[in-house]
N, C-alpha and C positions, 0 to 999 in steps of 0.2 A: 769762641770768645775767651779772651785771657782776662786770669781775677789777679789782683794787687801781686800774687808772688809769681807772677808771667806762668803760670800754669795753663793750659789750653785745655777744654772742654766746649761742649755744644749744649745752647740755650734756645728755647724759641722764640717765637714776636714777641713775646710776654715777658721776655727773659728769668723764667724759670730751667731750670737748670734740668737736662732733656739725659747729657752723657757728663759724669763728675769732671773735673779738672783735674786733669792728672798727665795732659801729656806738655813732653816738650813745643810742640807746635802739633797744628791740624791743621786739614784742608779741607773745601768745602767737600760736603756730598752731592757726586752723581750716581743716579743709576743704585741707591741703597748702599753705597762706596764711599770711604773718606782715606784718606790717609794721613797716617799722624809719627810724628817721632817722640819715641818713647827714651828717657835717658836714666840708663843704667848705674847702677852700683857705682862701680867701676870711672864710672864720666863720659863712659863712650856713648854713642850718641844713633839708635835706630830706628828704623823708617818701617812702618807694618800698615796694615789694609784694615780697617774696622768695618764692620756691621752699621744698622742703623742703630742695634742697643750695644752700640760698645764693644763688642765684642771683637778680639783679634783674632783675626782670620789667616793671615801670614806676612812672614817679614817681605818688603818692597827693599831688596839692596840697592835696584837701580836708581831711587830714590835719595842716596846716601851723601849726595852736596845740596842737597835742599831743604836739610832738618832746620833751617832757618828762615825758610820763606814759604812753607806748604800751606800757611792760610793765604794768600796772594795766588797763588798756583790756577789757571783753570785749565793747565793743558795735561798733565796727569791726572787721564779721568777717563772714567769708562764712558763708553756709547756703544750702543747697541749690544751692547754683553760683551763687549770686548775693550780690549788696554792697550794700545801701543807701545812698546819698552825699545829703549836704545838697542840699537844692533849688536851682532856680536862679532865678533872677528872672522867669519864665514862669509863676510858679505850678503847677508838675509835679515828680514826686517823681523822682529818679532813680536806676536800680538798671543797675550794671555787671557785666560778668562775670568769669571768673579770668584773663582776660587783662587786663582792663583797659579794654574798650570798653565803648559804651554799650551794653546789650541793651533799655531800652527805658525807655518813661513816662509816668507818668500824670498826669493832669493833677487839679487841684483847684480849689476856690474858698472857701477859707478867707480871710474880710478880716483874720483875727487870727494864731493859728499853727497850720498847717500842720502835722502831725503823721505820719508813716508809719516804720515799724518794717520789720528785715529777714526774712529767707523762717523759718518752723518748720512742718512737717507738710507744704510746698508751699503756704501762704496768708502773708500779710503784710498786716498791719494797716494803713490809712490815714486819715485825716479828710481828707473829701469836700467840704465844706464845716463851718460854724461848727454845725452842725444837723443834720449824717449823718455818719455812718461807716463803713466797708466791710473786705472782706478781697479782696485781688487773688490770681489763680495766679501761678505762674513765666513766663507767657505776659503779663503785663500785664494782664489781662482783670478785670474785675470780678465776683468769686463769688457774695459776699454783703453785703447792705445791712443798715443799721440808721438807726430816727430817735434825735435823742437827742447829745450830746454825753456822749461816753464815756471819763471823765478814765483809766479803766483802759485802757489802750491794748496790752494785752496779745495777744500771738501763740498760736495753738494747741500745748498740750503733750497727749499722747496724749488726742486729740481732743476738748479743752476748751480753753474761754479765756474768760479773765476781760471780765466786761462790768456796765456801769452804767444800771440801766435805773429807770422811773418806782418800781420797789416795792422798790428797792435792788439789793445785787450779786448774782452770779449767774454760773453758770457756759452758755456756748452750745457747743453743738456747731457743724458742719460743714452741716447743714442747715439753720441756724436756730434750731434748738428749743432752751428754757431746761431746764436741770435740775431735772428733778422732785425727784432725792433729797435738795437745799436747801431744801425748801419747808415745813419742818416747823422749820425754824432759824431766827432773831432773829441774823440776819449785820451787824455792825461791821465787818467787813472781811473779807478772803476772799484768797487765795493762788495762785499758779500753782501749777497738779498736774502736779511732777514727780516720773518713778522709783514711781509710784502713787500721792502723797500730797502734802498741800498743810496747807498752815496755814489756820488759821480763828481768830476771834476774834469769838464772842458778847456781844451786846448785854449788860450786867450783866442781872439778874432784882432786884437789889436795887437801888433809886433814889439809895440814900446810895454806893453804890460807883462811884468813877470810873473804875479800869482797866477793860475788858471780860476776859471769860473767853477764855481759849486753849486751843486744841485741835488736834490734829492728824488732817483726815481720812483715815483708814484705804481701802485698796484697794476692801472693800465697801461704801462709803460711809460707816462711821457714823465716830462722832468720840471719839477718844481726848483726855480732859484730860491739861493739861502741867501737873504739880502742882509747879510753878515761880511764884517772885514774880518777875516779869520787871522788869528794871530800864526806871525812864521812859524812858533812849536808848536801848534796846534797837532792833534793827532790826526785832523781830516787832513790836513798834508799828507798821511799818507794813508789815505781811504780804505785802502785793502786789506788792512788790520784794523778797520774798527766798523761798525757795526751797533744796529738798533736792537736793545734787549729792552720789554715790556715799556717798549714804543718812546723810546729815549735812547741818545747817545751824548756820549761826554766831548767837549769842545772847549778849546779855548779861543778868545777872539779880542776885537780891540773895541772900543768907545769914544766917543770925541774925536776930533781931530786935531793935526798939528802937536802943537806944545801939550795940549788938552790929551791927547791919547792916551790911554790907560788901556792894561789888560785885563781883561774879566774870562773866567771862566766860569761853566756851566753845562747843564742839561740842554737838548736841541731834542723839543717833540718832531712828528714826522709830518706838521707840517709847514716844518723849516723856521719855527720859531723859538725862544728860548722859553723853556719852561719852567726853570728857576734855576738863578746861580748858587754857586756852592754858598753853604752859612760860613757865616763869619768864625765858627769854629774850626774850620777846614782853610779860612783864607792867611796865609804867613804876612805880618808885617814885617817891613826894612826897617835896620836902624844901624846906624852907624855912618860914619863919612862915605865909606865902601858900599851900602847898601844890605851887608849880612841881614839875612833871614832869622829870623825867630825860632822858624822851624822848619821843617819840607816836611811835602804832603805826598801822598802815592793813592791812586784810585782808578775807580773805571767802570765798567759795565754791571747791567743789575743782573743777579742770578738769584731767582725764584722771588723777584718781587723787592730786594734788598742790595744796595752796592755799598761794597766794601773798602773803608777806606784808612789809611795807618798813618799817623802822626809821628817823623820822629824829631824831636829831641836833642841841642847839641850834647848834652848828658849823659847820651845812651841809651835814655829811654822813652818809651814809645808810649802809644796812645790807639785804641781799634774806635773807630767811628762804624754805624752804620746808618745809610741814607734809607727813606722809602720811596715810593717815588713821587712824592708832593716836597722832594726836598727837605723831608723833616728828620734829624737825628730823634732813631726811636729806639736805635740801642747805642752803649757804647762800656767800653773796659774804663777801671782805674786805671792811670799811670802806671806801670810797670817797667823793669830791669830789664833790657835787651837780653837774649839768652846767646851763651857763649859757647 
């Protein structure tokens, strides 16, 4: 959470102040892990590993174009005691540990890009080449293969992950095997299953219709409809990057119809209803001939019970909201100066 002179520190629910404000940005913690940039004497501007008390642990260089967005960040983050860090010019993926060494690497032979994702369930996702793709353990070691370029490059959640195969998506276990209980479905796209449930999105049945149908797969597999007109930018458009954290997911959609239609966004509980839209401190009015915005907003998933959300500013500066999950702002910054 940043205070009036865009300083970053960590607060709790209570907003007592847990780690001082002192950095140039931070990111959440996982795994007892944060990462923050720290700006120097000098102006330069670097990127290190903290503790839960504070504490720097070592500099994060591969970090070094993000010292402006690491509180938004949730893909620089440990899981399972391990970190994912860009490749290096070997053509090998590289995964560090919480201290900050290297624990190990694999290699590839992708002539285009090279793709590997961090540890879920103890497996992480790779591309092997331009034409296979695998899942590694915590040891480095190679679990499981697949042929195929698999633009779903997704990690195991309670023993599924998403995959792209010749007869479309699908879900794979840990052995290999495809999920039966999809195969009676007309899948457009397909969802990580977290918390038990996952997004779906059915091929239309009718040929004049161009959004596909939404649905939300239920713990016994079958599939509840979202009796929602989901808006085009909605992010369940594109299913496979979003996902239910402490049994909500962010959506936008429409209301009324014809001339009456309006966009609303909001929370979507899992059983496919909305559980409250965003507060009017998060919603931008229009004004102008043009329609300009007041403000733009940035948000998304809850981690650890709280989603985080950034207000900016045509001024430059910004604003940190935090939702809980009744919808209610229960924290949030003063105004502050974008950092430069």
């Amino acid at each position: 959470m940043p205070n009036a002179q865009g300083k970053w520190g960590y607060v709790d629910a209570n907003n007592k102040v847990i780690i001082p404000h002192k950095f140039h940005d931070a990111s959440p913690f996982y795994e007892e892990r944060a990462f923050v940039a720290i700006k120097q004497a000098n102006g330069q501007v670097s990127c290190h590993a903290i503790d839960a008390k504070g504490t720097v642990l070592f500099e994060a260089k591969f970090l070094e174009n993000q010292t402006d967005a690491l509180y938004f960040s949730h893909y620089y983050h440990y899981s399972d005691g391990f970190l994912n860090v860009p490749q290096d010019e070997n053509n090998t993926y590289k995964y560090i540990d919480k201290a900050g060494k290297l624990a190990f690497t694999f290699p590839h032979n992708c002539e285009n890009y090279g793709i590997s994702n961090n540890f879920s369930e103890g497996l992480a996702f790779v591309q092997l080449t331009d034409s296979t793709w695998g899942y590694i353990d915590t040891k480095g070691k190679l679990a499981l293969q697949g042929k195929g370029f698999a633009p779903i490059e997704h990690n195991f959640h309670q023993g599924w992950a998403v995959i792209s195969t010749d007869t479309g998506l699908t879900y794979l276990n840990k052995k290999g095997e495809k999920a039966t209980f999809l195969a009676q479905y007309a899948l457009q796209d397909l969802g990580e299953m977290r918390e038990g449930y996952a997004f779906v999105a059915l091929t239309p049945k009718d040929t004049l219709q161009q959004e596909p149908d939404y649905a939300i797969l239920q713990p016994d597999y079958s599939l509840k409809p979202i009796a929602l007109q989901l808006a085009h930018s909605t992010p369940v458009t594109y299913v496979s990057y979003y996902y239910f954290s402490n049994g909500l997911a962010f959506l936008c959609y429409y209301v009324g119809k014809d001339e009456s239609m309006r966009e609303r966004c909001g929370y979507l509980n899992t059983a496919g209803k909305i559980a409250f839209e965003l507060p009017k401190e998060l919603t931008p009015t229009r004004k102008g001939t043009e329609g300009e915005q007041d403000f733009y907003t940035a948000g998304g998933q809850f981690h650890e019970g709280l989603a985080c959300w950034t207000i900016q500013y045509p001024n430059e500066t910004k604003k940190i909201i935090y939702l809980n999950t009744q919808g209610k702002i229960v924290l949030q910054s003063p105004i502050f100066k974008t950092n430069r």
